[in-house]
Backbone as CSV, one residue per row, in Angstrom:
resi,resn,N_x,N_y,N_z,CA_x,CA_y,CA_z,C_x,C_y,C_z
1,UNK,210.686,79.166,-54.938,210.094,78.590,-53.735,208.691,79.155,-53.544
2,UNK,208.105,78.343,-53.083,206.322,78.851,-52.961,205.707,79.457,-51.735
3,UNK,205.441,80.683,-52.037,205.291,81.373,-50.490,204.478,80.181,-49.158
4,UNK,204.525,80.099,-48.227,203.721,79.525,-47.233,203.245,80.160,-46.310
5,UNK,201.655,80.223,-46.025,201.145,81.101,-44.962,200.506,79.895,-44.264
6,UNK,200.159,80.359,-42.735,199.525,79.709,-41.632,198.619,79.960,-41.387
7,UNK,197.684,80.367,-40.994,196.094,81.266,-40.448,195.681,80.131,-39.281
8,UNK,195.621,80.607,-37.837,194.651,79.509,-36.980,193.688,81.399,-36.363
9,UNK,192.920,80.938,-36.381,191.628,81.718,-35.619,191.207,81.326,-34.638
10,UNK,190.504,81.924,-33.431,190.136,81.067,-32.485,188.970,81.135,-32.028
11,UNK,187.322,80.996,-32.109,187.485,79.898,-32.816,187.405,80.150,-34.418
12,UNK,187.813,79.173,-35.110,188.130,79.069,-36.860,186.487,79.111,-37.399
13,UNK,185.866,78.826,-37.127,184.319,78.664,-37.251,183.553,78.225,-36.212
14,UNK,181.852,78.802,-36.297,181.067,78.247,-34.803,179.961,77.682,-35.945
15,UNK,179.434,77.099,-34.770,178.741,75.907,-35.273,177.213,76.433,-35.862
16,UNK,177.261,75.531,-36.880,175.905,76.293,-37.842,176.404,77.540,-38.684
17,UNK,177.637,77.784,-38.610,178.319,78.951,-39.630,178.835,78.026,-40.524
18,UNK,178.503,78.541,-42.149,178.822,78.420,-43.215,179.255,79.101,-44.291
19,UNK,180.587,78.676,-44.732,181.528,79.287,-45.123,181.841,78.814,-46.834
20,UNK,180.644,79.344,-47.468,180.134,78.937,-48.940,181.256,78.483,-49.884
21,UNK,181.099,77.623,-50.604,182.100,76.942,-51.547,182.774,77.826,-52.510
22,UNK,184.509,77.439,-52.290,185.533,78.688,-52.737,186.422,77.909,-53.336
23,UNK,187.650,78.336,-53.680,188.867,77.499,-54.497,190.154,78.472,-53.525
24,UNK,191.002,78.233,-53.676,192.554,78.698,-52.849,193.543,78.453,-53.918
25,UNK,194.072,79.357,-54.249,194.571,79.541,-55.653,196.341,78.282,-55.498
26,UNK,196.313,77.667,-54.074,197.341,77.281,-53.863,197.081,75.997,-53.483
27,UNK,197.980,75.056,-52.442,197.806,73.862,-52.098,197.461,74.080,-50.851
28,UNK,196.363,73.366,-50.039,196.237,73.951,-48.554,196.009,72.360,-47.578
29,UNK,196.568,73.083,-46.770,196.317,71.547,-45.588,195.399,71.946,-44.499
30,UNK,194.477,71.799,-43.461,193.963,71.557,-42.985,194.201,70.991,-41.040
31,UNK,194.482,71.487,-39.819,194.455,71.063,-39.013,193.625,70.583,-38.071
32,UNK,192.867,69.722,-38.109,191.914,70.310,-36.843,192.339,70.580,-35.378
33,UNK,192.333,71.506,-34.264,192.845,71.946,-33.329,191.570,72.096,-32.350
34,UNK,190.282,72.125,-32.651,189.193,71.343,-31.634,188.111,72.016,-32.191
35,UNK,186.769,71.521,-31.447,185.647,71.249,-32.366,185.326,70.400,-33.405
36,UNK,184.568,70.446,-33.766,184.478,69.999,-35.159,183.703,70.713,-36.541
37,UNK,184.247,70.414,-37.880,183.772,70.480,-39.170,183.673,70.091,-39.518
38,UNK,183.190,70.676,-41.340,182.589,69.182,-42.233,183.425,70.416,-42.841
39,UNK,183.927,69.523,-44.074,184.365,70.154,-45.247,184.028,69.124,-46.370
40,UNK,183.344,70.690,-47.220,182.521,69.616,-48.238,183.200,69.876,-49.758
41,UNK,183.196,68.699,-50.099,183.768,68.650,-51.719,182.787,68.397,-52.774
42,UNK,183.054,68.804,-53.694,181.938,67.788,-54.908,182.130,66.738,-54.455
43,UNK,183.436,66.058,-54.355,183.019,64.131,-53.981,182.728,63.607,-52.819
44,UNK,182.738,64.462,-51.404,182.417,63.884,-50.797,182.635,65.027,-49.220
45,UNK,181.609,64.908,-48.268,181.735,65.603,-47.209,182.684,64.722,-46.055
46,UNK,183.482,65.570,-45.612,184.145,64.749,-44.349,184.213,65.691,-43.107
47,UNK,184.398,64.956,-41.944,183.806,65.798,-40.639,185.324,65.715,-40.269
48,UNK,185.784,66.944,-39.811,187.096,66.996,-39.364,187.084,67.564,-37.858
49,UNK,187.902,67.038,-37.035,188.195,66.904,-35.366,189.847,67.399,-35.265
50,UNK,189.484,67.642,-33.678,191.304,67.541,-33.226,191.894,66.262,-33.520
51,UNK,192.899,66.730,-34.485,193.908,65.808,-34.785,193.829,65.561,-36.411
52,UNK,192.682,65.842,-36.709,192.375,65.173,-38.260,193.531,66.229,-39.065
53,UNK,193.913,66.021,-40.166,194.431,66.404,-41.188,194.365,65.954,-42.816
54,UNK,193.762,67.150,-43.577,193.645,67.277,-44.867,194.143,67.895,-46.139
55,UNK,194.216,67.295,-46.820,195.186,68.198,-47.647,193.906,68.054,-48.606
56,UNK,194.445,69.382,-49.676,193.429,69.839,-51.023,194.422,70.291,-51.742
57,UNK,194.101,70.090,-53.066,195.231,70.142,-53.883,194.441,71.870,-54.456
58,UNK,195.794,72.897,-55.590,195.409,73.972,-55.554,193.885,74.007,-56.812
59,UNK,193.252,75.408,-56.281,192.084,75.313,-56.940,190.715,74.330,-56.251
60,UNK,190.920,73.305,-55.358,189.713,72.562,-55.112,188.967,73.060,-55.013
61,UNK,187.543,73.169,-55.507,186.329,73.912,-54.771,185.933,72.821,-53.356
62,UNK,185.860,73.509,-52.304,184.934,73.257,-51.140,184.629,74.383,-50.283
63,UNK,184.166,74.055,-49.232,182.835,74.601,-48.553,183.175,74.025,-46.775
64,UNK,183.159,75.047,-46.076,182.933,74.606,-44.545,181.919,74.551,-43.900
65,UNK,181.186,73.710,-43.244,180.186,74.002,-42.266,180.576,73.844,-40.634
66,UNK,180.217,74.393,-39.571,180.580,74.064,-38.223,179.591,73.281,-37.566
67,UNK,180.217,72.091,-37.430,179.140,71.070,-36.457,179.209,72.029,-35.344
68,UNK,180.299,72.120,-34.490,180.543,72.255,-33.493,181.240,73.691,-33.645
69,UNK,181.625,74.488,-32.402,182.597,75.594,-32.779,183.535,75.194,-32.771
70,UNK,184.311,75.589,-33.883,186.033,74.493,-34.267,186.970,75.526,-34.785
71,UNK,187.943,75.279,-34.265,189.177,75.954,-34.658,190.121,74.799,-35.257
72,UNK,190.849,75.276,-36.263,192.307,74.603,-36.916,193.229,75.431,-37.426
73,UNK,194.134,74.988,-37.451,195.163,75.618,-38.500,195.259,75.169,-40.042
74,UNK,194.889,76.412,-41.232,195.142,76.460,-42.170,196.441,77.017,-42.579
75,UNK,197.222,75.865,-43.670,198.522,76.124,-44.230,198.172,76.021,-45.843
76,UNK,198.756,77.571,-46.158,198.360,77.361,-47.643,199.612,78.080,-48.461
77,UNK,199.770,77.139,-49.572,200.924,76.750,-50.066,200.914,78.180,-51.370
78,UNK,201.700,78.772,-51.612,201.208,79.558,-53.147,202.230,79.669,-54.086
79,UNK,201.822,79.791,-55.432,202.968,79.484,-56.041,203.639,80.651,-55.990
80,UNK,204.925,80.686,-56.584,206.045,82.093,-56.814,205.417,82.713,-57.336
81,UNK,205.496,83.875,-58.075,205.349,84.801,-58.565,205.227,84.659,-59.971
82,UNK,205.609,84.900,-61.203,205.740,84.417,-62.379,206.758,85.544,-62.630
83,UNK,207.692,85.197,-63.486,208.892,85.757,-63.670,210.321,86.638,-62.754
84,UNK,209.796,85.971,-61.319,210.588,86.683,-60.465,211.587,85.268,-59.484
85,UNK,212.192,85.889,-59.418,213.632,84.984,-58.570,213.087,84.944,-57.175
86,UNK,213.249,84.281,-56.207,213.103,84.516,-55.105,214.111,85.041,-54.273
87,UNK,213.478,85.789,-53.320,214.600,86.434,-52.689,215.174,85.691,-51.289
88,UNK,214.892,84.553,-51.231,216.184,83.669,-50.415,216.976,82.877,-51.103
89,UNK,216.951,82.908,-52.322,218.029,82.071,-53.148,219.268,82.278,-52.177
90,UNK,220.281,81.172,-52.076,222.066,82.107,-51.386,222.317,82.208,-52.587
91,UNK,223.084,83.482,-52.287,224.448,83.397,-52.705,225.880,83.072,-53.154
92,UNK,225.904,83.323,-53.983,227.922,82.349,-53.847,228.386,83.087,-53.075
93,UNK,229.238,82.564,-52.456,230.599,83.146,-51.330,231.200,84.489,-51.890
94,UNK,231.599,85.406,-51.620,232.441,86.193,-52.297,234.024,86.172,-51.242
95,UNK,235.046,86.629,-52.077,236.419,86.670,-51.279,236.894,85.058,-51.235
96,UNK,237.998,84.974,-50.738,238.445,83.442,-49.693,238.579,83.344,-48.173
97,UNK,237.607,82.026,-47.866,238.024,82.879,-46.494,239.120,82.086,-45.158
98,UNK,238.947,82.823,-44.145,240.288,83.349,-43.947,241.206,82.027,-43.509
99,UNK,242.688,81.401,-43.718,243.409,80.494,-43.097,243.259,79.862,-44.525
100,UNK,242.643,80.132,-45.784,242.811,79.403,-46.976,243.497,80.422,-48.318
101,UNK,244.135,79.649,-49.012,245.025,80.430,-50.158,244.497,79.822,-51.391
């Protein structure tokens, strides 16, 4: 299973702050929760608001700028570990339980 983290800041960026082009080694989504941004891709800049939602697949390079001072919630997806089990797998049952033979 792939760890999942949340991050909201408040505010997430102010306006005229720029937040230079990076990659996220995972899958990340995007909330907007107010203000506004631009998030910029090689293919294309988009201005994100309350309500907007984006997804980026893992590795994308982009880049934030703050139109406005804007806060959202970032959810970013990561993969397991490499060679390790996770530790919420269940269990099998052990014993029988009780009123059964």
């Amino acid at each position: 299973e792939p760890a999942v983290e949340g991050i909201h800041r408040q505010p997430g960026l102010r306006a005229g702050d720029v937040m230079p082009e990076h990659a996220a080694p995972g899958e990340l989504t995007i909330l907007g929760l107010a203000g506004r941004l631009e998030l910029i891709t090689p293919e294309r800049t988009l201005e994100v608001g309350p309500g907007d939602f984006v997804h980026l697949g893992a590795r994308a390079p982009h880049a934030l700028r703050g139109v406005q001072d804007a806060s959202a919630l970032l959810t970013l997806s990561l993969p397991p570990p490499t060679g390790r089990l996770s530790a919420a797998r269940a269990q099998p049952p052990t014993g029988t339980p009780s009123g059964r033979q």
